[in-house]
RODRENMAR-493788 format. One line per 3 residues: number of its first residue (from 1); their letters; for each residue z, x, y of C-alpha. Coordinates in steps of 0.1 Angstrom, whole numbers, plus 5000, padded with zeros to 4 digits. Layout:
<rs>
NUM) a) Z,X,Y; ...
</rs>
This chain:
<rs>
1) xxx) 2696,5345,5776; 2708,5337,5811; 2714,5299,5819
4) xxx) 2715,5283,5790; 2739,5252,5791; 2749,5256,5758
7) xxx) 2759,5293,5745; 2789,5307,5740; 2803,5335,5766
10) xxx) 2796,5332,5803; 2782,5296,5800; 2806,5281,5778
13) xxx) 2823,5245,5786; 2855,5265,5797; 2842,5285,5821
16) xxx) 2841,5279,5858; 2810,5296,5861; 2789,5274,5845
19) xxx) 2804,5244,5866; 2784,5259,5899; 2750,5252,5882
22) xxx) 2760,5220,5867; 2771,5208,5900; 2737,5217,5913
25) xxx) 2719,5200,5888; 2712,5169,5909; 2701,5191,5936
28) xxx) 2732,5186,5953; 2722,5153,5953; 2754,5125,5944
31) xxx) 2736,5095,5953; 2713,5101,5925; 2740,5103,5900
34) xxx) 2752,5069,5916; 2721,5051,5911; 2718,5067,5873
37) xxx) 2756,5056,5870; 2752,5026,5883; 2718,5011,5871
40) xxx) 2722,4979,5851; 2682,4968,5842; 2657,4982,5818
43) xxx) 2632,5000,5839; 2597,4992,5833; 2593,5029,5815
46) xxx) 2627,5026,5796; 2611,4996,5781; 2574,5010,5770
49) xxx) 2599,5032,5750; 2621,5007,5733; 2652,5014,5752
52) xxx) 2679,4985,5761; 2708,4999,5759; 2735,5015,5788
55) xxx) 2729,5053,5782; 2765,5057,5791; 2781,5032,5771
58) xxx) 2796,5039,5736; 2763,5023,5716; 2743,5048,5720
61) xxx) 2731,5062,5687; 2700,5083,5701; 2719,5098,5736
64) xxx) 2686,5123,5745; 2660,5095,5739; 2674,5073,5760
67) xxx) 2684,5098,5784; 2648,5110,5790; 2637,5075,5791
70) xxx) 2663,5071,5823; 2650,5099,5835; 2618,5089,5837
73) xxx) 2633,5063,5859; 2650,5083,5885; 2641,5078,5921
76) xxx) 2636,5115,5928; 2618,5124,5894; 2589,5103,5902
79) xxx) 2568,5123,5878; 2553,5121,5843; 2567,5146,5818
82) xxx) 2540,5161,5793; 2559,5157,5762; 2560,5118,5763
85) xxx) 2524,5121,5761; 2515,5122,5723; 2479,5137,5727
88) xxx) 2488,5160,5761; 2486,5193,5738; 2447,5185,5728
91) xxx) 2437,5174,5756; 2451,5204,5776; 2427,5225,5750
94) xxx) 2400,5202,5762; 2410,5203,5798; 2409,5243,5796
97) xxx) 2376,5246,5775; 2360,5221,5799; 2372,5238,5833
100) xxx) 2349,5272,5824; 2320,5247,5830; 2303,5266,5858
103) xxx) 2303,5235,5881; 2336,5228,5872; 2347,5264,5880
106) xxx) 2328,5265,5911; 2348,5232,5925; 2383,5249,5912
109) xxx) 2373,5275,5932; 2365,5252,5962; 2398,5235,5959
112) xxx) 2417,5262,5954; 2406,5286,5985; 2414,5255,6005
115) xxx) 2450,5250,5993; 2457,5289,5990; 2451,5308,6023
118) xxx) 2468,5341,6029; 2475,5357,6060; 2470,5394,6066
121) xxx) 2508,5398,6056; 2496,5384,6018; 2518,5345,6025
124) xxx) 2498,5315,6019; 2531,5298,6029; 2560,5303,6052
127) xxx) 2593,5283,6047; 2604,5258,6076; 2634,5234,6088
130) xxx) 2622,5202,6105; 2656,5189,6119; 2685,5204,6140
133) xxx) 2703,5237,6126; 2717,5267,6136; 2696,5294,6144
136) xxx) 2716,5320,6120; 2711,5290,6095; 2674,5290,6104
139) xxx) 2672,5329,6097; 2688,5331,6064; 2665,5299,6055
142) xxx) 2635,5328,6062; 2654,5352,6045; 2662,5335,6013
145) xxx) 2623,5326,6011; 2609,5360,6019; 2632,5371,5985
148) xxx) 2621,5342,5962; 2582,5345,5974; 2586,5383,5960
151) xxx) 2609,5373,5930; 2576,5354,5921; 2553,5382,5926
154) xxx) 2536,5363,5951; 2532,5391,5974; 2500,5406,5954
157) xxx) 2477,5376,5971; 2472,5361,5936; 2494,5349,5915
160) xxx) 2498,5314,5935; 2462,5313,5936; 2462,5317,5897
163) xxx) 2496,5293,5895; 2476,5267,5919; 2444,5265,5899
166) xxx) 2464,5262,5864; 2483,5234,5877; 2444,5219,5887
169) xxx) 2437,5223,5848; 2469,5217,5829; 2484,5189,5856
172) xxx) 2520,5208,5847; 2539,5235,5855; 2571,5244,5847
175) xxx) 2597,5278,5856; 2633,5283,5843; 2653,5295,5875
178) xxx) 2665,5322,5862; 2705,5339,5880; 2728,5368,5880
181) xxx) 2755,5376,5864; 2778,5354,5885; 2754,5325,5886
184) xxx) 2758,5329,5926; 2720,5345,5935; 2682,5331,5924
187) xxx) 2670,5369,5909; 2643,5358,5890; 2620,5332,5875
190) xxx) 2602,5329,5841; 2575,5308,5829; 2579,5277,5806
193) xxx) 2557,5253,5784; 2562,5221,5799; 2555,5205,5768
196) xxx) 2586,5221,5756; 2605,5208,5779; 2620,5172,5778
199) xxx) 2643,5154,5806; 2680,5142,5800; 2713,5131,5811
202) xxx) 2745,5150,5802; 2768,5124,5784; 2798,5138,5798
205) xxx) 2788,5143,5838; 2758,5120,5842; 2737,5148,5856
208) xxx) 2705,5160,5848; 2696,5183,5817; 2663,5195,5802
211) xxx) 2661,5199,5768; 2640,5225,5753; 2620,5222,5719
214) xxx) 2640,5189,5711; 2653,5196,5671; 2638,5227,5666
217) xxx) 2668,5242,5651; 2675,5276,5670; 2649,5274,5693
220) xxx) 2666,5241,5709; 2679,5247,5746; 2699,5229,5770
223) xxx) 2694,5237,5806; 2706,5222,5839; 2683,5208,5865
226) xxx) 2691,5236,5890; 2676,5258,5862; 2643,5243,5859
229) xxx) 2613,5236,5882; 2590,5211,5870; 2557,5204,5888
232) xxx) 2536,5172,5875; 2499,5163,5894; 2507,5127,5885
235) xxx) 2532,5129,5919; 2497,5130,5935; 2473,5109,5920
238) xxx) 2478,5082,5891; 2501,5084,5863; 2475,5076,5841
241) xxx) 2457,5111,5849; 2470,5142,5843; 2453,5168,5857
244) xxx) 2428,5172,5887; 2401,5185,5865; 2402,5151,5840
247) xxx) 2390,5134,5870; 2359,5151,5868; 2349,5144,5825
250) xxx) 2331,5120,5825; 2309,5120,5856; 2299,5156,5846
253) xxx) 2295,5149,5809; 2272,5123,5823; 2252,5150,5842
256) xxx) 2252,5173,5812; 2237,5143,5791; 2208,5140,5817
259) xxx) 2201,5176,5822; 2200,5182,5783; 2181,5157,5775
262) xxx) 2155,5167,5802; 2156,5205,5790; 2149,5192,5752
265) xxx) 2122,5175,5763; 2105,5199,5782; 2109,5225,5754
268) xxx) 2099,5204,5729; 2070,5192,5743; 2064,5228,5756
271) xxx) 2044,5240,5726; 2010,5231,5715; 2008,5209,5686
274) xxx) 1980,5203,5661; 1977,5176,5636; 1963,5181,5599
277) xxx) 1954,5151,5576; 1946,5162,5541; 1925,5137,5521
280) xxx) 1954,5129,5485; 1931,5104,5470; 1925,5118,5435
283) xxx) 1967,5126,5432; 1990,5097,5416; 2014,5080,5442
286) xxx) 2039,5102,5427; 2019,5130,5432; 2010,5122,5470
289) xxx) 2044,5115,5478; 2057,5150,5463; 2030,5161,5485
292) xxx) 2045,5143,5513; 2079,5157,5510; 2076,5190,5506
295) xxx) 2054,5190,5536; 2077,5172,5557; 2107,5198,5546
298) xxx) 2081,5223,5553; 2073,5214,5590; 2105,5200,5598
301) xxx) 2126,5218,5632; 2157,5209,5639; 2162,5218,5680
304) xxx) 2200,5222,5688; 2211,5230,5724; 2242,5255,5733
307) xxx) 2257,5235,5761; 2282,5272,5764; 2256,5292,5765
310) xxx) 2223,5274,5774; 2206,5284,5743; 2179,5262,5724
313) xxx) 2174,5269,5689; 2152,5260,5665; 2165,5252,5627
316) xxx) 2191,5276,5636; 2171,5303,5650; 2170,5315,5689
319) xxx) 2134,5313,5692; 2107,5283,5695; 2073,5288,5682
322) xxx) 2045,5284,5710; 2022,5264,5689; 2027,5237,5662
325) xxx) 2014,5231,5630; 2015,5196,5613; 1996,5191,5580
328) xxx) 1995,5155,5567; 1980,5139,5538; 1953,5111,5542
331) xxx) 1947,5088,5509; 1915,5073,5522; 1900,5105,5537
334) xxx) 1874,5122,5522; 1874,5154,5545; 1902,5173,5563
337) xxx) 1911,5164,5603; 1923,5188,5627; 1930,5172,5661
340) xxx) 1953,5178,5691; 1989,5162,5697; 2001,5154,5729
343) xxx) 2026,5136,5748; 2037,5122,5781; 2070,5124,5787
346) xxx) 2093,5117,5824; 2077,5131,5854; 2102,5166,5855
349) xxx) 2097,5165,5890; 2115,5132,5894; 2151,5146,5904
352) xxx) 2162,5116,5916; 2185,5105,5888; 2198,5139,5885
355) xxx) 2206,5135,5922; 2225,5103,5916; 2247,5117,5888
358) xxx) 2253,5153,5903; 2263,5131,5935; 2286,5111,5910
361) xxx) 2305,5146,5904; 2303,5160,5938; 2324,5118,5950
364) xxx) 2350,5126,5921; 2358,5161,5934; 2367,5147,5969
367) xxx) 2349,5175,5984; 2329,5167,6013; 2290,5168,6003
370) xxx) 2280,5194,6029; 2301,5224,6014; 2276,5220,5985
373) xxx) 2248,5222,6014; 2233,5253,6000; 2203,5255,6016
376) xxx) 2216,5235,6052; 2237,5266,6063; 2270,5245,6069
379) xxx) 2263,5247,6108; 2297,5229,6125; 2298,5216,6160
382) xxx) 2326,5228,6181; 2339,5195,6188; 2361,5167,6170
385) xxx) 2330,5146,6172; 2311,5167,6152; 2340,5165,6127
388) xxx) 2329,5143,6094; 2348,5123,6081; 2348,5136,6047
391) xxx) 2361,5169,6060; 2394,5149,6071; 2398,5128,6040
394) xxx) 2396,5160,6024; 2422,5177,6045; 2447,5149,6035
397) xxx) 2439,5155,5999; 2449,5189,6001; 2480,5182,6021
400) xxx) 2493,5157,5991; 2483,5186,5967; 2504,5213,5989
403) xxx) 2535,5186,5993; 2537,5189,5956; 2530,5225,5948
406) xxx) 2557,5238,5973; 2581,5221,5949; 2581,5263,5932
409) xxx) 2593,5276,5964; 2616,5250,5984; 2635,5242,5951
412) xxx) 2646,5275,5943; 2651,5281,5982; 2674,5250,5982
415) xxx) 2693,5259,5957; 2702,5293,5969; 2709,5275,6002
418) xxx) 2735,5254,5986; 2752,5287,5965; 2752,5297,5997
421) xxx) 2768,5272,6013; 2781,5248,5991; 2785,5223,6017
424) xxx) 2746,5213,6020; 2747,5199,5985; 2755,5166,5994
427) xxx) 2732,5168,6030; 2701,5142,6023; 2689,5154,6056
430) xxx) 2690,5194,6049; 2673,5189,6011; 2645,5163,6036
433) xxx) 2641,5185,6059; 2632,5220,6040; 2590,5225,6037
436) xxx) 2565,5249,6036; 2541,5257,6065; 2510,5265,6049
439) xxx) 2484,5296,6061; 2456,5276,6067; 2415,5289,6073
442) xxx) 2396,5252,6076; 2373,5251,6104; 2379,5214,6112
445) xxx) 2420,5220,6110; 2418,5244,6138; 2390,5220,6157
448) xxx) 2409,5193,6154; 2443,5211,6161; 2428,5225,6194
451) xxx) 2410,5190,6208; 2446,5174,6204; 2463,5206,6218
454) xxx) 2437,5199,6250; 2443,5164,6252; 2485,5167,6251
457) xxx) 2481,5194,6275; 2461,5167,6299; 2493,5142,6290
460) xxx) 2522,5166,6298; 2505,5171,6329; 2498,5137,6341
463) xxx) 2533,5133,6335; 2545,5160,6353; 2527,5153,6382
466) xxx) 2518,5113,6387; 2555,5110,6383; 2581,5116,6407
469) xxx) 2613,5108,6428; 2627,5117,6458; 2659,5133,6466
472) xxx) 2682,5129,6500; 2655,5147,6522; 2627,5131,6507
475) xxx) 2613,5161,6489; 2594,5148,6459; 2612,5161,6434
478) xxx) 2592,5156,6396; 2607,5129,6374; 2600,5145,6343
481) xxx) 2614,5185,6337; 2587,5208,6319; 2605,5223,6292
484) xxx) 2612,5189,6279; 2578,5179,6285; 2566,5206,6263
487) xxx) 2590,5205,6238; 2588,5163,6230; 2545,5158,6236
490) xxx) 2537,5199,6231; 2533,5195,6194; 2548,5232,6191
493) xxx) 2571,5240,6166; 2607,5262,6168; 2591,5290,6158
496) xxx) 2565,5285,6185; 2589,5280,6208; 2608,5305,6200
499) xxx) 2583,5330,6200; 2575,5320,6233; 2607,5325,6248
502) xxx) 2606,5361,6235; 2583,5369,6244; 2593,5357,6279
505) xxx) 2622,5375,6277; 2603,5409,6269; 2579,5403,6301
508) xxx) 2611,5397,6323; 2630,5434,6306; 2598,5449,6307
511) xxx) 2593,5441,6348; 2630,5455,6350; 2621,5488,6338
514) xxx) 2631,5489,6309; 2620,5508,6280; 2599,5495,6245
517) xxx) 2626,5510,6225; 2650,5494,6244; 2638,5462,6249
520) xxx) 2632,5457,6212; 2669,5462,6206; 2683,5441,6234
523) xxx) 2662,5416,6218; 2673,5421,6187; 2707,5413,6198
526) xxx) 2719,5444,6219; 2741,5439,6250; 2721,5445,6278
529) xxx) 2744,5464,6299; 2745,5495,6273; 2706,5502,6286
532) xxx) 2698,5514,6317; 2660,5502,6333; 2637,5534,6337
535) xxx) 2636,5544,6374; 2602,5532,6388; 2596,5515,6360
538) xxx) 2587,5483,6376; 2563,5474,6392; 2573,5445,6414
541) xxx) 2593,5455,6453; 2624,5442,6457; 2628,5415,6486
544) xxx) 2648,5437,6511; 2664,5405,6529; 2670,5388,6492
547) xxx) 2702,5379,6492; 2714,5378,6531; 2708,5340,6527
</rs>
């Protein structure tokens, strides 16, 4: 298999090939080897696993332990790593089992849909440069993406949807990066069990492995960083919790308790009971309390509640009787009883507590409260003071979740980058600077995007304007010049910008006289002068004194 560190053939130690992903297993990154190299202390993790020694030193009897414990250290890992935790694999059963709950499901959804949005062109994401590059640079940046979206079968509008809401559930993901022949092009990726998967140093380079299935004979693999992607939700919330979904347990547990225990009542004390006393005086005690028993095991029910499927059953059976029967003995009577049993129970129509622990699992799922307005009809005002405060608390969630889950497409995207140019492997700024923009639908995003759009507008113009010098003829000539204006307050980005100018551009060729066709080409690169305007095919008059001073 392709990219394995240690194999014999194309990957072997002696070839040169298998040096370009080992120089890349850093990310391109050498200060990180310098700070692995270089670290003296036992970090606070090393230390919870019983590490004290230099990894790189010659004492070392246990390389890959102490090697994943360093890892764990790393200033750019900054993740926890599923096989370190000892009870991950049960309680990702759990986690999975519990997420079909249909209130769990139904806030997967919620979360989901608001991190996932596609366009009409099936992206939920497109790739972008925040910093200074070349344009061709910028292109190819575009390019490279568009390839790796589809080498993910991401184009079908739901396989990150499916990738997003298992990360939710599990709290990892992992890919193997997966190259041609050459080890020069990303052609494919294939899914991993992070659990599989432990994190190392290479003894002999200081860079960073992953070792697959750790002592399991032939199924042991060594990979390089730049051949894995590894996504952890503790990058988002606290290393103590795993997953999105264990955040939600034990509040809706605690709902479950109080809505079973409500519906047992209520069918229990649904059916009519009736009370028997037999008169036992002439029978032993023996005999009255053989009596006894074999009417309790006669009358006993055992009631059992189906928290999967909602069922109630009675000693094993789907099915309650309406009325009930109880026949008891009586020493000191002298004739049978028959009498009615009754009971009061809580007032059913009391929802309050249920209120206060469903609003316990609605806090925990950082939704705002009014998307589970069912009956309000989620009206919005069309201004930023209409805007709750939940909604933007919420909106910043889902950024942090996004900042994390673009990891699957920027590292891949990087890499290639650097195969491409193996120059940008030692850039900090180029590896900071590469992010996904993400297709967004939220109501209060484009609100609030559109109230600050209105109020930089106001700015740019009180600037242009209320600001001003004079030149030798005392023209008022304005301080500031547009274009920058727009560019450093606008809150547009280079695409914007560049879109803009196009289409600029295309209004100008088009009131030349110029044809569709052939303005699409000169803007596609095409020297101008090899097109000649349509005759009458503009509509503004030429100034017949324009140029005669």
């Amino acid at each position: 298999m392709a990219g394995f560190t240690e194999r014999r053939g194309p990957l072997s130690s002696g070839n040169p090939v298998r040096r370009i992903l080992k120089d890349l297993s850093n990310l391109g990154m050498a200060y990180d080897d310098m700070i692995i190299r270089n670290s003296r202390a036992v970090g606070f993790t090393e230390n919870q696993m019983g590490y004290t020694f230099n990894p790189m030193g010659s004492d070392a009897d246990d390389m890959y332990s102490a090697f994943a414990a360093l890892s764990l250290t790393d200033t750019t890992l900054k993740k926890n790593i599923s096989i370190f935790d000892k009870d991950y694999e049960r309680k990702r059963d759990q986690l999975r089992t519990f997420a079909v709950q249909d209130e769990i499901e139904d806030i997967l959804d919620v979360i989901t849909d608001e991190a996932i949005v596609f366009d009409e062109s099936n992206y939920m994401a497109y790739a972008e440069y925040n910093g200074h590059i070349a344009a061709s640079i910028e292109d190819e940046i575009g390019d490279i993406y568009n390839n790796i979206y589809n080498y993910f079968g991401f184009n079908d509008a739901v396989q990150p949807w499916n990738y997003f809401r298992k990360w939710l559930v599990d709290g990892f993901l992992a890919f193997e990066i997966v190259y041609n022949d050459k080890q020069t092009e990303v052609i494919g990726f294939k899914e991993l069990d992070p659990i599989s998967l432990m994190p190392g140093i290479d003894p002999e380079t200081g860079k960073k492995q992953w070792i697959q299935y750790k002592g399991g004979g032939a199924k042991e693999r060594k990979l390089w960083d730049s051949q894995i992607i590894y996504l952890s939700y503790s990058q988002v919330n606290s290393p103590m919790r795993i997953s999105y979904v264990e955040r939600l347990t034990r509040s809706f547990n605690l709902l479950r308790i109080m809505e079973t225990t409500r519906i047992i009542w209520a069918v229990s004390n649904a059916s009519f009971k009736t009370q028997f006393i037999i008169p036992v005086g002439g029978k032993s005690k023996t005999r009255a309390k053989q009596s006894l028993a074999q009417l309790m095991n006669s009358y006993r029910e055992v009631v059992d509640f189906n928290y999967e499927s909602g069922e109630i059953q009675t000693n094993g059976k789907p099915m309650m009787p309406f009325n009930k029967e109880y026949w008891l003995p009586s020493k000191d009577g002298e004739q049978p009883e028959i009498s009615t049993i009754g009971g009061d129970g809580p007032d059913l129509g009391d929802t309050e507590s249920m209120k206060y622990f469903a609003d316990k699992l609605k806090m925990a799922s950082k939704i705002p409260f009014s998307r589970f307005d069912r009956e309000g009809g989620n009206t919005y005002e069309m201004d930023a003071s209409g805007m709750m405060r939940d909604e933007i608390k919420f909106s910043k969630f889902i950024e942090r979740l996004r900042s994390i889950f673009q990891e699957i497409l920027i590292k891949p995207v990087y890499i290639q980058m650097c195969l491409n140019h193996p120059e940008l492997k030692n850039d900090v700024s180029f590896k900071a600077g590469l992010g996904l923009k993400f297709v967004k639908d939220n109501v209060f995003e484009e609100m609030k995007e559109m109230e600050l759009q209105t109020k930089r507008v106001d700015f740019i113009g009180n600037l242009k304007t209320q600001l001003s010098t004079m030149d030798a003829e005392m023209t008022e000539i304005p301080y500031f010049d547009l274009g920058f204006l727009v560019k450093r307050y606008g809150g547009f980005t280079r695409e914007d910008i560049k879109a803009n100018d196009r289409a600029k551009e295309r209004t100008v060729l088009k009131e030349e006289g110029y044809s569709e066709e052939d303005i699409e080409k000169i803007l596609l690169g095409a020297p101008k002068k090899d097109f000649e305007p349509e005759k009458g095919g503009s509509d503004i008059e030429e100034d017949p004194l324009a140029g005669l001073g």
